[in-house]
N, CA, C and O of each residue as an XYZ file, in Angstrom:
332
protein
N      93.965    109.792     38.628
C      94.656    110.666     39.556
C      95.891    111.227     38.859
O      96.485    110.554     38.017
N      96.399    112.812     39.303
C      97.602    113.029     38.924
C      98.900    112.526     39.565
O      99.222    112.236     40.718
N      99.520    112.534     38.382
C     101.015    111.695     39.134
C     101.734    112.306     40.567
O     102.577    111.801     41.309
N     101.158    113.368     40.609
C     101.615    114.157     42.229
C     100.739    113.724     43.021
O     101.202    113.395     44.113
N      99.517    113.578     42.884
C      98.346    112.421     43.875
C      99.098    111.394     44.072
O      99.635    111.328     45.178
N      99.328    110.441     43.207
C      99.755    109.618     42.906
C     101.592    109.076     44.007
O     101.814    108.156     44.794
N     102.483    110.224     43.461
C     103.819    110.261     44.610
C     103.278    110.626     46.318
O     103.946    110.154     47.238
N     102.136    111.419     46.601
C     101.782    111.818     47.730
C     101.601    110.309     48.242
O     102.396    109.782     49.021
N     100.449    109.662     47.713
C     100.020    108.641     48.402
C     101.181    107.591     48.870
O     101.338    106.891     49.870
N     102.028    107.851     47.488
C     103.304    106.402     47.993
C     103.985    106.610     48.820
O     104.422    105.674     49.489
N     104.456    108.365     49.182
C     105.110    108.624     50.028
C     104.136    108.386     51.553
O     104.533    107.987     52.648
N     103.130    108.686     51.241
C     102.540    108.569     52.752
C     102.315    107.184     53.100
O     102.121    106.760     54.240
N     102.350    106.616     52.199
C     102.297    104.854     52.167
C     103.475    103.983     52.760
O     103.435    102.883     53.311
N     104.817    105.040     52.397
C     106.022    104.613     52.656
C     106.246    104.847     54.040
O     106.783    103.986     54.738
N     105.807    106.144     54.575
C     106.130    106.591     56.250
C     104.582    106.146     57.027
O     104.347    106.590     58.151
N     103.695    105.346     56.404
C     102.798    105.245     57.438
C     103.068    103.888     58.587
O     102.585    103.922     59.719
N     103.855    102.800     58.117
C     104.218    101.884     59.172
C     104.723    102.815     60.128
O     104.043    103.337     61.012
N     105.812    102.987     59.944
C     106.677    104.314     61.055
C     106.155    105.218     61.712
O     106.639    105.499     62.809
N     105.008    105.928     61.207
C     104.220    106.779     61.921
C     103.592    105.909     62.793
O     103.471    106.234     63.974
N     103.161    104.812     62.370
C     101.961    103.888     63.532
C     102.473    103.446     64.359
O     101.915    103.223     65.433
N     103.812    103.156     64.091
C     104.742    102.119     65.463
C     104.904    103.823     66.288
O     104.433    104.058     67.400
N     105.379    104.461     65.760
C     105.430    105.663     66.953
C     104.405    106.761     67.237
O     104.583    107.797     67.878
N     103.486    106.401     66.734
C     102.209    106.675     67.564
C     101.513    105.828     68.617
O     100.765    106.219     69.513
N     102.084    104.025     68.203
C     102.074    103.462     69.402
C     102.312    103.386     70.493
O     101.654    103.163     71.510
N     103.938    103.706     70.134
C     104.716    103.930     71.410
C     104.230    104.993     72.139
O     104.192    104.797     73.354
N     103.814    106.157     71.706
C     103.149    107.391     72.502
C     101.984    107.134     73.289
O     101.746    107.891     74.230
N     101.123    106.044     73.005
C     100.309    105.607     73.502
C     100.599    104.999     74.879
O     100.098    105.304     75.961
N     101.731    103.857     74.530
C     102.088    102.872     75.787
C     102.534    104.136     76.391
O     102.224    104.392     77.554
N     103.058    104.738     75.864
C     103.740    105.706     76.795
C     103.027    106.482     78.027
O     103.226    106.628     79.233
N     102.122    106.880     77.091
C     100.738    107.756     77.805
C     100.388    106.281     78.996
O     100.665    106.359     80.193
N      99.986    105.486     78.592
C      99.376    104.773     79.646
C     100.312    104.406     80.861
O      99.825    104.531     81.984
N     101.457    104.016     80.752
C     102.495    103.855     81.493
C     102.671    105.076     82.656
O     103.023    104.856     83.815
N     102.345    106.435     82.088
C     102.814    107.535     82.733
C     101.403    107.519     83.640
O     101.503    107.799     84.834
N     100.089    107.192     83.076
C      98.892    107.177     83.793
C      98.733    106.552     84.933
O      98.287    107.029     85.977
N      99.415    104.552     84.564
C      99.741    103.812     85.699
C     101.031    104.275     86.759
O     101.430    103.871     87.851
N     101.303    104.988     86.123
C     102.362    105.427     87.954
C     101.680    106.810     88.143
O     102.017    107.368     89.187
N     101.183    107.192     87.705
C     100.213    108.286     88.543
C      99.499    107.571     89.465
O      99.874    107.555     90.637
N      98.479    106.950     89.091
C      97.542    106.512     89.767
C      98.494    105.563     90.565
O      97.720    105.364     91.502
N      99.310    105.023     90.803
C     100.418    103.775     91.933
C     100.859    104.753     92.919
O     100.770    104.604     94.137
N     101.494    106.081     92.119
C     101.798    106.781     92.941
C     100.939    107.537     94.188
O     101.367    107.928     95.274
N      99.116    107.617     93.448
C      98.369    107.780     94.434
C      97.919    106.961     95.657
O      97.764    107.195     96.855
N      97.812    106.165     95.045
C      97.072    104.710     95.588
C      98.116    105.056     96.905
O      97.859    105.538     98.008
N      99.138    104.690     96.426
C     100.406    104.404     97.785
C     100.337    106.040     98.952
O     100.328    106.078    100.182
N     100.305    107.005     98.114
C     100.190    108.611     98.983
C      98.821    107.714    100.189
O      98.974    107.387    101.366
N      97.536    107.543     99.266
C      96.605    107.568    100.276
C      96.626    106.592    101.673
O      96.170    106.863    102.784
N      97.423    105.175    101.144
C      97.721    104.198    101.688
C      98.904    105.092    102.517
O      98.486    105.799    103.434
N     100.174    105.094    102.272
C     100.210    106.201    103.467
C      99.696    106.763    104.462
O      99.809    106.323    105.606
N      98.885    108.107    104.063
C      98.332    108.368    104.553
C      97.639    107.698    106.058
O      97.860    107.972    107.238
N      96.820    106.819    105.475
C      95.463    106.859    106.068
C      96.555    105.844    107.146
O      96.324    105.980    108.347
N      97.762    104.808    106.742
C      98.833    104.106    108.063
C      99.090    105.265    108.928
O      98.822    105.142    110.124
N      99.701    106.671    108.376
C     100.384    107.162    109.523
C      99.090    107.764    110.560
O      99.194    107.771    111.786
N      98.179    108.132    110.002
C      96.547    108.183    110.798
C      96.511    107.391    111.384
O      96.038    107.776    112.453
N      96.832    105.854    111.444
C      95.908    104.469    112.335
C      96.907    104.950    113.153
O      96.575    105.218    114.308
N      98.042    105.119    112.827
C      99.581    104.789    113.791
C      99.459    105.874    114.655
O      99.687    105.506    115.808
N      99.146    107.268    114.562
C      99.564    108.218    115.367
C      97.894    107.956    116.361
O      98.086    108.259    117.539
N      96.704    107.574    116.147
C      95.856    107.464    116.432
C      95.837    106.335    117.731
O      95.154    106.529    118.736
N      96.526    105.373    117.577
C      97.055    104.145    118.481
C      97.772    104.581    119.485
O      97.482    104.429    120.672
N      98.992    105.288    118.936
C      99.514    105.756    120.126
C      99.185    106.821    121.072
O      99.768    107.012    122.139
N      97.905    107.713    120.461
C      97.318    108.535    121.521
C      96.365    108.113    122.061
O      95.722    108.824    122.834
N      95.929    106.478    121.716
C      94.964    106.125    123.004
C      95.654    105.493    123.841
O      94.869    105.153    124.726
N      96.677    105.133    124.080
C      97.541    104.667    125.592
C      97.457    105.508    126.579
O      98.163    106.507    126.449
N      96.476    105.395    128.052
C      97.111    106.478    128.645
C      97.026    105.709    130.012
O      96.368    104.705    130.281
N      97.758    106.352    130.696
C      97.714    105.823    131.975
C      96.918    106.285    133.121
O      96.895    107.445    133.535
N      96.198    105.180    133.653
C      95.311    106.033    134.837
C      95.936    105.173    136.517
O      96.286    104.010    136.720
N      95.859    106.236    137.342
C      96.492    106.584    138.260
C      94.870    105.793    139.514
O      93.745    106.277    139.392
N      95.020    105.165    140.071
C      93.880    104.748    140.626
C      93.793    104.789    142.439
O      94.694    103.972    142.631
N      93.460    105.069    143.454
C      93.810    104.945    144.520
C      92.903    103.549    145.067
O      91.677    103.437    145.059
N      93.908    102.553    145.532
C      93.383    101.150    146.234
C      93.342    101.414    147.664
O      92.864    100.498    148.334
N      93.657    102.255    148.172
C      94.245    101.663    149.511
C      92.396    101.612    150.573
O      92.368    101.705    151.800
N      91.092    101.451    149.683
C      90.182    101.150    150.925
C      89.631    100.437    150.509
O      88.539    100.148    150.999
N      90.225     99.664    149.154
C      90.206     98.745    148.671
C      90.918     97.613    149.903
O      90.351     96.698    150.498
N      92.170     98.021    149.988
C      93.204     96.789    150.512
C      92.983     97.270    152.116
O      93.686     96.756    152.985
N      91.857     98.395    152.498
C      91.451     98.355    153.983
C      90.454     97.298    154.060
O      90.489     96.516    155.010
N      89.477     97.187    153.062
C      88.806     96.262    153.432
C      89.197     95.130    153.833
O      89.184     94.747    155.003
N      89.768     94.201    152.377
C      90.126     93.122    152.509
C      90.776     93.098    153.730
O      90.408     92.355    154.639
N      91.799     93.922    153.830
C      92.413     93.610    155.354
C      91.739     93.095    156.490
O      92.118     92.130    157.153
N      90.669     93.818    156.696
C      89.461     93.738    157.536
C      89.377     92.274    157.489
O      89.908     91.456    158.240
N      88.604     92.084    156.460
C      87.974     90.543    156.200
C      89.194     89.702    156.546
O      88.764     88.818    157.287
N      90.123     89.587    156.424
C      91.333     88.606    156.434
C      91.536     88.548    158.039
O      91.955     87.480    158.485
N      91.288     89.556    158.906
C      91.507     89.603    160.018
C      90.176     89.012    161.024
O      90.364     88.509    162.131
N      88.992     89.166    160.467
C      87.895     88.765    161.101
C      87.467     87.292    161.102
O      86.786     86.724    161.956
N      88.006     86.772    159.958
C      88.130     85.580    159.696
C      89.001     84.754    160.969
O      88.405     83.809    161.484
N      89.975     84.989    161.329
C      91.129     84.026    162.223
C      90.370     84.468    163.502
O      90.741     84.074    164.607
């Protein structure tokens, strides 16, 4: 090899630890940024789908309005036929 082959390789020999640790780090990096994407979804949908159960709960409460009173004629009846 020529002696400029030769300085290329040492030099790239010299910066390749350094290149690898920070190509690592770009990596963790990348994945890190992936896991709070996806946390950040997870939690949106989870959201979600609570304030759905919640608003869903409170629109089945309703009140119904009933009329007793031949209800409480009867019984009356009976309570009186009895004595």
């Amino acid at each position: 090899m020529s002696q400029k082959k030769v300085d290329s390789y040492k030099a790239g020999k010299a910066g390749r630890s350094k290149a690898s640790r920070k190509e690592k780090l770009i990596d963790k990096l990348e994945i890190l940024a992936w896991i709070a994407i996806c946390v950040a979804m997870v939690g949106w949908i989870g959201f979600s789908a609570y304030a759905k159960i919640e608003t869903k709960q409170e629109s089945v409460v309703t009140e119904t309005v009933m009329d007793t009173s031949a209800i409480d004629n009867y019984v009356s009846d009976l309570s009186s036929d009895v004595q």
